[in-house]
N, C-alpha and C positions, 0 to 999 in steps of 0.2 A: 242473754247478753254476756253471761261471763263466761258460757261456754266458748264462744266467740272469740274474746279477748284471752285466753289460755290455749286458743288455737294457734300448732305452730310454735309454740312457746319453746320448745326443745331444740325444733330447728334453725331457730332464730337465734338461743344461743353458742348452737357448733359453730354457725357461718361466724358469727362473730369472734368464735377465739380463732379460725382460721384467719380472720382478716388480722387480729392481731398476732399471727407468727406473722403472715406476712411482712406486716407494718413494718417489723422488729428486725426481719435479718434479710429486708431487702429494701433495696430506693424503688419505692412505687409512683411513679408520675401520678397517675389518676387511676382511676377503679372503670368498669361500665356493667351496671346494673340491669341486664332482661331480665322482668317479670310478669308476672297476670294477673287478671285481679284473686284467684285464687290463696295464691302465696303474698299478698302484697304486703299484708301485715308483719311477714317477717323482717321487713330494714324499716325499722325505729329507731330513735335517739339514740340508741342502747351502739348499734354499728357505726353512726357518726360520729361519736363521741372517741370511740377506740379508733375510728380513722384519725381523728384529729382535724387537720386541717386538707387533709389530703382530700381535693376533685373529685366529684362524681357526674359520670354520665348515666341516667336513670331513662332506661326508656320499659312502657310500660306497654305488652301487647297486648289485643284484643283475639277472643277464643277464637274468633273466627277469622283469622287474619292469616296468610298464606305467607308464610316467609321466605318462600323461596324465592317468590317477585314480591319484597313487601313496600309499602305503602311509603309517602312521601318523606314525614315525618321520621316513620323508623331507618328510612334513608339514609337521612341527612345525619339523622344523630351515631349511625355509625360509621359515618364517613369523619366527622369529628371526633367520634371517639379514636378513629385511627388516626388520623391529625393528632393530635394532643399527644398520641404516646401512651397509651393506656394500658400497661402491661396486666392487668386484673379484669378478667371478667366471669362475673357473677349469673351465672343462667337456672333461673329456677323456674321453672316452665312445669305445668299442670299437665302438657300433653306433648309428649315423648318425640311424637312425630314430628309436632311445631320445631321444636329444638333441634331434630335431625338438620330439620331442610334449614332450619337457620346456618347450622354449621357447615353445609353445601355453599349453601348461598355466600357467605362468607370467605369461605378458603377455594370457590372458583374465582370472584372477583378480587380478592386480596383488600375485603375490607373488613377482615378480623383478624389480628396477629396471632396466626398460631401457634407461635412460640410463650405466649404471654401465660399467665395461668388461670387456668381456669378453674370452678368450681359450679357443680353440675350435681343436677338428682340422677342417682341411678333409675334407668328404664331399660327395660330389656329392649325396646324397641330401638335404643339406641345402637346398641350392636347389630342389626339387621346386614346382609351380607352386602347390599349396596353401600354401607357405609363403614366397612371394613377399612377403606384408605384409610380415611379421617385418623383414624389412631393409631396410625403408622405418621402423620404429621403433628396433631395434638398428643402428647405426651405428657406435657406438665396440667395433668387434670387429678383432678379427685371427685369421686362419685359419692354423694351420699346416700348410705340404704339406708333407710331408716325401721326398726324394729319393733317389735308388742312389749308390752310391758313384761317384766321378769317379774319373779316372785320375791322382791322385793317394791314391786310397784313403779319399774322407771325403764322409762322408754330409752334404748342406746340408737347409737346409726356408727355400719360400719365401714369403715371410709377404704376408700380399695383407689386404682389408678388401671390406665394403658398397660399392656404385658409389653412396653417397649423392653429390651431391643427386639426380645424374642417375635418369631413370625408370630402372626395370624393366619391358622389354616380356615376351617370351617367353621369355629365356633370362634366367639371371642369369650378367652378367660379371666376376668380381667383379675391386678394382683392385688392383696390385700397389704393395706399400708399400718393402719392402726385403728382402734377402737377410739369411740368417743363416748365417753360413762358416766355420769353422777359429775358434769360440768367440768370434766378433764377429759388430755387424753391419756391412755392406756398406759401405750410403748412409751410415747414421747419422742417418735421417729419426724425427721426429716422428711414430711409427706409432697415437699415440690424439691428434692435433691435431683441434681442435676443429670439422667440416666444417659448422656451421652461421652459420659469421662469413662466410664471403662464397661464396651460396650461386649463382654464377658467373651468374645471370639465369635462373636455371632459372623456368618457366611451372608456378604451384603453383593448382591452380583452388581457389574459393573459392567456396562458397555462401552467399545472402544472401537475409534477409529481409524487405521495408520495415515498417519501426516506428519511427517518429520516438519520440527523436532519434538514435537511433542510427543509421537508415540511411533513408535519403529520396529517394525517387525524382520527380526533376521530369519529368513527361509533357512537353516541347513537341514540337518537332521530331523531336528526335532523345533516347530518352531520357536520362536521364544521373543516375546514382549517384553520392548523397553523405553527406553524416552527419558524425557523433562519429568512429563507429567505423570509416569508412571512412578517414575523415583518419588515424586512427590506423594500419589496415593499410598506406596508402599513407607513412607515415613508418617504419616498422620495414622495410617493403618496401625503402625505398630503402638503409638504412640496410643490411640481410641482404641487399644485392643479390638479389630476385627480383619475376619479373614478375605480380602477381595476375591470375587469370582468372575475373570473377567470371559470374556463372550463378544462374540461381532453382531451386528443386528442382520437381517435377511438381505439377501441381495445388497452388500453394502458395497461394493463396485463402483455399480449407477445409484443408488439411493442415498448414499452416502450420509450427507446429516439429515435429511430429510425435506420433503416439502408436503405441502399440506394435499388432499387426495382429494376426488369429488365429491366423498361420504364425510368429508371433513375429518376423517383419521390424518396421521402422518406416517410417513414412512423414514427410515432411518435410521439414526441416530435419536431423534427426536422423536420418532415413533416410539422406542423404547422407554423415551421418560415420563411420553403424557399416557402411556395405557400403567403406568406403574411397575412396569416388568423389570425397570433395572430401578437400581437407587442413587448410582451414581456416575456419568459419562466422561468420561477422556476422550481430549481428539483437537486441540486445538480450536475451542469455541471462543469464539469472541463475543463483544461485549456489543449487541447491537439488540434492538427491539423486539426481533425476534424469539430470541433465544432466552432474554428477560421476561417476558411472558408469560411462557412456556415453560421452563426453567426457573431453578435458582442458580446464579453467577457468584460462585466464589469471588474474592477479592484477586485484583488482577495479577500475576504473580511475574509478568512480563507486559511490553508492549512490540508488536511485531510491523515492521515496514511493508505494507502492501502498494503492489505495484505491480509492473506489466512486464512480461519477456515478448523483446522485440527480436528481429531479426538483426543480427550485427551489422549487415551492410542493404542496401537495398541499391545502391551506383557505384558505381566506380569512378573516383574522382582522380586515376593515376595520367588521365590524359593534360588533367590543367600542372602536372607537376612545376613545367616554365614558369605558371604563373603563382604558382603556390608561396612562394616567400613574399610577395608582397600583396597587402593588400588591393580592394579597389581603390580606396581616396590615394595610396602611394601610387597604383600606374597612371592613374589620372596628371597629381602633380608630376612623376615623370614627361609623361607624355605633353605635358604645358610647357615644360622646362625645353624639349627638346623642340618645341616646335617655336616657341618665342626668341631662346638661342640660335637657332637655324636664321631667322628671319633679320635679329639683329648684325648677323655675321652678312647676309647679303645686303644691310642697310649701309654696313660700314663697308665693303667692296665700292658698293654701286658709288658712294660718295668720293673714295679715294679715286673710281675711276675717272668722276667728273672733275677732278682737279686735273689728272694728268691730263684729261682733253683740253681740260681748258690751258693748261702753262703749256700745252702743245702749241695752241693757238696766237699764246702771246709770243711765243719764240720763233714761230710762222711770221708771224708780223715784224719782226724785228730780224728778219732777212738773215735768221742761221742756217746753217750749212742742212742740207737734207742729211746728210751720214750722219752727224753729229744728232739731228732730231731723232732719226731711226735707233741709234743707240743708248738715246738717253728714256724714248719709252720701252725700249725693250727692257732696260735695267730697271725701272720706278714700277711696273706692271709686275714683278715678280711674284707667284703665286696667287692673285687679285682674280686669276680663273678658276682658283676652287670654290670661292661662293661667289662669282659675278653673275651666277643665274642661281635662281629659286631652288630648284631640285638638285641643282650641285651642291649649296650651300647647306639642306636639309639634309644630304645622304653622308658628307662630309661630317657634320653634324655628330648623325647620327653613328658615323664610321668613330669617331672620338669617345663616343659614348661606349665602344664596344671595344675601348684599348685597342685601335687600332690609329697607326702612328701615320699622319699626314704626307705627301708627297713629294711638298714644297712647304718652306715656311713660308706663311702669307706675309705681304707690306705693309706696313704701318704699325705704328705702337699700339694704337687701340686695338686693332684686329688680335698685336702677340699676346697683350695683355692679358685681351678676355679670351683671347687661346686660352693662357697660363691658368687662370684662375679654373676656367673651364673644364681643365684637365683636371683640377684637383676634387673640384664637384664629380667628375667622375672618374675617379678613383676612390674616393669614397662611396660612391653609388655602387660599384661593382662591386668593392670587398663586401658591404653589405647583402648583397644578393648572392655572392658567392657562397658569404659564413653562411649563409639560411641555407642555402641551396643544398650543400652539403650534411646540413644537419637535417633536413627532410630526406635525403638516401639513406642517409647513415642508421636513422630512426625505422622502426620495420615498417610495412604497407602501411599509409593510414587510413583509420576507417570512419567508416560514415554512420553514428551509430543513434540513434533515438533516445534522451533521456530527458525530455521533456513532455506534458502534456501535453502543448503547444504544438510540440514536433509530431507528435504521435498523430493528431488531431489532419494536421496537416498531411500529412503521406500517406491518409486515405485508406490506410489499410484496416482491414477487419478488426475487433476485439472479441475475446471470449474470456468466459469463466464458468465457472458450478453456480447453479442456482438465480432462482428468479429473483432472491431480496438482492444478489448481488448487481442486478440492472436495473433493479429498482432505484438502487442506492445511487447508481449515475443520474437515473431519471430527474430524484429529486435533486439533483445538484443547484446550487444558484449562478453556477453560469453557462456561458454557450460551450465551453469547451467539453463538460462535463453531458450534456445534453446532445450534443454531435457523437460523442462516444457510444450514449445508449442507443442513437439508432442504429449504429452499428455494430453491436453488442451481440454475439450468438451465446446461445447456453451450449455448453461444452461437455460433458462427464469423462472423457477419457483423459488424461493428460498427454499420455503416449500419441494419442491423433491430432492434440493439439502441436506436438513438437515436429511432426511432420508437415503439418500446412507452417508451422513457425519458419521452420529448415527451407520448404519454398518461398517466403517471404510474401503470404499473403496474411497474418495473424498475429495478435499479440495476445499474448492469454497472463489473464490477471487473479494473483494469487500471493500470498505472503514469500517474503524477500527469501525465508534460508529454504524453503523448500523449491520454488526456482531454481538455488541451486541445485538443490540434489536431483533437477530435472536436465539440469546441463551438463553436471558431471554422467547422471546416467545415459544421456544421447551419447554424449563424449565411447562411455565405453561400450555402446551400443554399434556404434558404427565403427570404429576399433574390432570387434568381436568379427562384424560381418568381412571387416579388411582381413583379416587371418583367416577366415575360415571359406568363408566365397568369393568369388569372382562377378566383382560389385558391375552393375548395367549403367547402363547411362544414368538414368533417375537418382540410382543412387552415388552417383558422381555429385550431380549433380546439389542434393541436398548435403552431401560432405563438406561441400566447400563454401553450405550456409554456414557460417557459426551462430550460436545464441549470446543474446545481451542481454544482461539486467537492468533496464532503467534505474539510471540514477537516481531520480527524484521518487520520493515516496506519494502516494495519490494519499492515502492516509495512513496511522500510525493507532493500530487497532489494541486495545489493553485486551487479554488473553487470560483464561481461568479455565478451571475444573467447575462442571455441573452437577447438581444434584437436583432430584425430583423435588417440585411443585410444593413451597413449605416446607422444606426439608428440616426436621432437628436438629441434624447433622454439620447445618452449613455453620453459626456462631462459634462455635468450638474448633471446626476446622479450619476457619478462617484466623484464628487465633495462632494454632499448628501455622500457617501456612504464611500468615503475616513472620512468624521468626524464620523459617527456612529462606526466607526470600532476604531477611536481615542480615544472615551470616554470611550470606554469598553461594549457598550451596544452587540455587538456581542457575545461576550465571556459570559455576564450573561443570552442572551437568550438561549444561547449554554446549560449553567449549566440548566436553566429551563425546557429543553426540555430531558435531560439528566437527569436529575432527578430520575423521576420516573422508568426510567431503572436501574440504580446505583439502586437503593432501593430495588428494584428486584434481583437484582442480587445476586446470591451466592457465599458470600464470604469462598473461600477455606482453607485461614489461619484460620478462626474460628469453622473451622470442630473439634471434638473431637477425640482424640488421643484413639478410642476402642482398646481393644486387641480383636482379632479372628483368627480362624483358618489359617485363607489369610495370616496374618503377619506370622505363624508359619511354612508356609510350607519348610522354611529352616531345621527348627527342624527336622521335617519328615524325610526328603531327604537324611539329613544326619543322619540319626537311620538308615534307609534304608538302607543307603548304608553300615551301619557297621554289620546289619546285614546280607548283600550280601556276605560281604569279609569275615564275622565270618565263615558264613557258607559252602563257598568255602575252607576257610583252616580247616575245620573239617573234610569235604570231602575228602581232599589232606592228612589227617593224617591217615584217616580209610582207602585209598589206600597203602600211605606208608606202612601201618600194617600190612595190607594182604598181600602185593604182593612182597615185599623188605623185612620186617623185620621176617616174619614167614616162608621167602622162606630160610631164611639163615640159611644152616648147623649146625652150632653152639646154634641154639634156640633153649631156653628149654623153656617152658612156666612155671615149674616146679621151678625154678633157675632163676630167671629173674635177680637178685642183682648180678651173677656170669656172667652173660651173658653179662648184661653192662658194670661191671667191668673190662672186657676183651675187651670190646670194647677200653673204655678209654683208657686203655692200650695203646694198639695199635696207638690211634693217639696222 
């Protein structure tokens, strides 16, 4: 029995003064304790007592228990221990193996914080070359060997750690931290100091992908890598002492970030982070579910406007130019005005007429002279025939409205009146169509351009992008607009192909806001290039005289990072670096630098010159056109009249035409 009770005795008190450096020179939320019944005996009062007050999660496995799919219980308890915050965990495992696959099982599904510290029995089994990653992510460990008794009679253990930074080739070496002797330690070293502050020049490769702005590759001589994000690796670099080795992934063209393969590899960008081969990626990753999975997501150091390049015009709207200065509810109220106007001018004719028949009538009756009657309607009648009939009255009207000055002044005051005032409604009406009129010539063509979902949704035309999460991402949208999108959604990889179906106006390809541009200014001197040097064919007339548009509205406003591999040690400390760079503004001036020479490039629209040409006038046309459509339709409909109604009738002389109409009048 007291062999028993003195079992372990040694190791029970190392774990315990490491739990008290701990305690001492770090805030520990909570601890989480795996053990077996083996070792159980080692956490006694003796370790809770030095924790104090401080949480523990104890879970306790069974020998024969699989932890790499383990049981309900040990589930749960280290889904809470990652809940809770538990930077401490304690693993003292009888069998090497169990322990490995724990720590698999763990840092594939992200429910043991690698970062946390750990404290672990050395087994050889642990270094095994399948588990070689693991200690390129766990770094703040300490292994305990434990030792035969010396010739003093007393058992040591001697506490060693990960060879972070240094690689892992074939063997694991791991490095020795300090001795643990006669209830002390040795050195009295710092055995969990932080190995990611000065990471001694260690050569960490890096994969990249160009996507302005974040990473831009200038072809001349000799190539040479630059950007946002490179500026940025290269200042945490100096800063964490290590030397970046950057690299493209294979076929990075079409592969680009990656997507997942039928064997369940990935190819890309993202292939390079989950097989381990790079440690850290550049390239404009954003912040979506994928890539958090898969990945670790630096803190986001920018947010970028994504959105669609449409085609600048898809109609031509220079035929409505006549109608362009007003809207529809103003031609409408015009067109009320002019026609209710019209109608009150023949209401007030027709009545002034029926006075003079009728004081005709009384002056008839009162036996005055015929001359004297004949002279007096001919004077009181004065002008009374420019609206005594309907379509005189309306085209009169309508003649006033177009600053054109009457023939006659009409009779009666109410008629000049509402002449006068009349006049003044339209001459207000006209200055105002005029000022517009002239400020739509004066302004250059204008265009018909897409910046709404709405719009985009509506004009039917195709969309495209890289990648299947990105139709995904329509997919799950929670409305229709976003849902109508993904069926017409193609996956895209070239951008150069996309700008050519863009340039015919069947596509809009969806992609972050400042690299659109650098996809407008490059067609821009693309087609520039081909005008100096060949003698362009129709087709490509024809896509010249597309321009590209950037929708205005953003579809969404994505936060943007630097990746590191799967647990990475790297990320806390760089995110720190990366949180001040982004403080002082140096993000935002490499931003402008690298933008730049695109901006310069770029064609600005507002300083186009306001030409006159025939494009502007095709309103003019249209409407000549059409006036002499309808001129010549009612000349037609007169020369019918002529023949077939007025020469059919009994009474025509052609001989006598003044007696003929005269009679007519008569009669009505």
């Amino acid at each position: 029995m007291l062999k028993d009770v003195k079992r372990n005795k040694e190791l029970r008190s190392v774990v315990v003064d490491l739990f008290s450096v701990i305690v001492r020179d770090d805030d520990v939320t909570c601890a989480t304790i795996i053990s077996d019944e083996v070792y159980l005996n080692v956490f006694d009062e003796t370790l809770f007592r030095k924790a104090r007050t401080m949480p523990f999660v104890f879970i306790v496995v069974a020998e024969h228990e699989d932890l790499l799919s383990p049981n309900y219980l040990t589930l749960k308890s280290l889904q809470q221990a990652r809940k809770d915050g538990c930077s401490v965990y304690v693993i003292v495992l009888a069998n090497g193996l169990q322990a490995g696959r724990l720590l698999r099982f763990g840092d594939r599904h992200r429910l043991m914080d690698t970062r946390a510290k750990y404290i672990m029995l050395h087994d050889i089994r642990l270094f095994n070359q399948k588990l070689h990653y693991l200690w390129k992510r766990i770094v703040n460990v300490v292994f305990l060997r434990e030792h035969g008794k010396n010739i003093r009679n007393e058992t040591w253990f001697d506490l060693s750690t990960a060879p972070f930074p240094y690689p892992i080739n074939e063997v694991v070496i791991t490095r020795k931290v300090d001795v643990w002797r006669n209830g002390k330690f040795h050195f009295k070293t710092d055995v969990f100091a932080d190995k990611t502050k000065n990471l001694n020049g260690e050569v960490l490769n890096v994969v990249y992908l160009e996507h302005l702005p974040s990473v831009v590759v200038s072809k001349t001589n000799e190539s040479k890598v630059g950007g946002v994000e490179i500026e940025i690796l290269n200042t945490i670099a100096a800063k964490m002492n290590f030397k970046p080795k950057l690299y493209q992934p294979i076929n990075w063209e079409t592969s680009k970030w990656g997507q997942k393969q039928p064997n369940g590899s990935y190819s890309g960008l993202l292939g390079e982070m989950v097989s381990g081969k790079a440690d850290i990626a550049v390239g404009n990753l954003q912040y979506t579910s994928q890539y958090q999975e898969l990945t670790d997501l630096s803190i986001p150091y920018s947010a970028q406007c994504w959105t669609f390049l449409t085609p600048e015009s898809t109609t031509d709207n220079s035929w409505m130019t006549l109608i362009l200065p007003f809207k529809l509810n103003m031609w409408i109220a015009v067109l009320l005005v002019l026609l209710g106007t019209g109608s009150i001018f023949f209401g007030l004719a027709r009545y002034y007429m029926y006075l003079m028949d009728y004081r005709g009538k009384i002056e008839e009756e009162n036996s005055l002279a015929v001359q004297k009657k004949d002279v007096t309607i001919e004077t009181t009648s004065t002008g009374l025939y420019l609206f005594g009939e309907i379509t005189n009255s309306i085209l009169y009207t309508y003649g006033i409205l177009l600053v054109v000055s009457l023939p006659k002044l009409p009779f009666g005051w109410s008629i000049r009146l509402l002449t006068g005032w009349y006049w003044l409604y339209c001459i207000l009406l006209v200055v105002s169509y005029r000022a517009s009129m002239t400020a739509i010539l004066a302004n250059p063509t204008p265009r018909v351009t897409i910046d709404t979902l709405k719009e985009l949704s509506d004009s039917k035309i195709k969309c495209g992008g890289w990648g299947i999460e990105t139709k995904k991402f329509f997919e799950k949208s929670l409305d229709y607009i976003g849902h109508d999108l993904a069926k017409r959604f193609e996956l895209i990889d070239d951008p150069d192909f996309a700008i050519k179906r863009i340039a015919r106006g069947d596509l809009a390809y969806y992609n972050s806001k400042n690299y659109l541009k650098y996809l407008t200014v490059k067609n821009k001197i693309n087609i520039n290039t081909r005008i100096y040097n060949y003698t362009l064919n129709s087709t490509d007339k024809i896509n010249m005289d597309k321009n590209l548009h950037i929708m205005t509205d953003c579809v969404v406003n994505i936060p943007v990072s630097i990746g590191f591999h799967k647990n990475s040690p790297l990320k806390p400390l760089a995110d720190v670096y990366l949180r001040r760079i982004v403080e002082v503004g140096l993000v935002e001036k490499w931003l402008n630098d690298v933008m730049h020479h695109i901006k310069t490039l770029e064609r600005n629209d507002e300083e186009v010159k306001a030409l006159m040409n025939l494009k502007k006038l095709h309103g003019a046309f249209i409407a000549l056109a059409i006036g002499y459509f309808i001129s010549t339709i009612c000349l037609i409909s007169e020369l019918m009249h002529w023949q077939f109604v007025v020469k059919k009738d009994p009474q025509f002389d052609i001989y006598s035409l003044d007696l003929y109409y005269r009679n007519k009048n008569k009669k009505r």
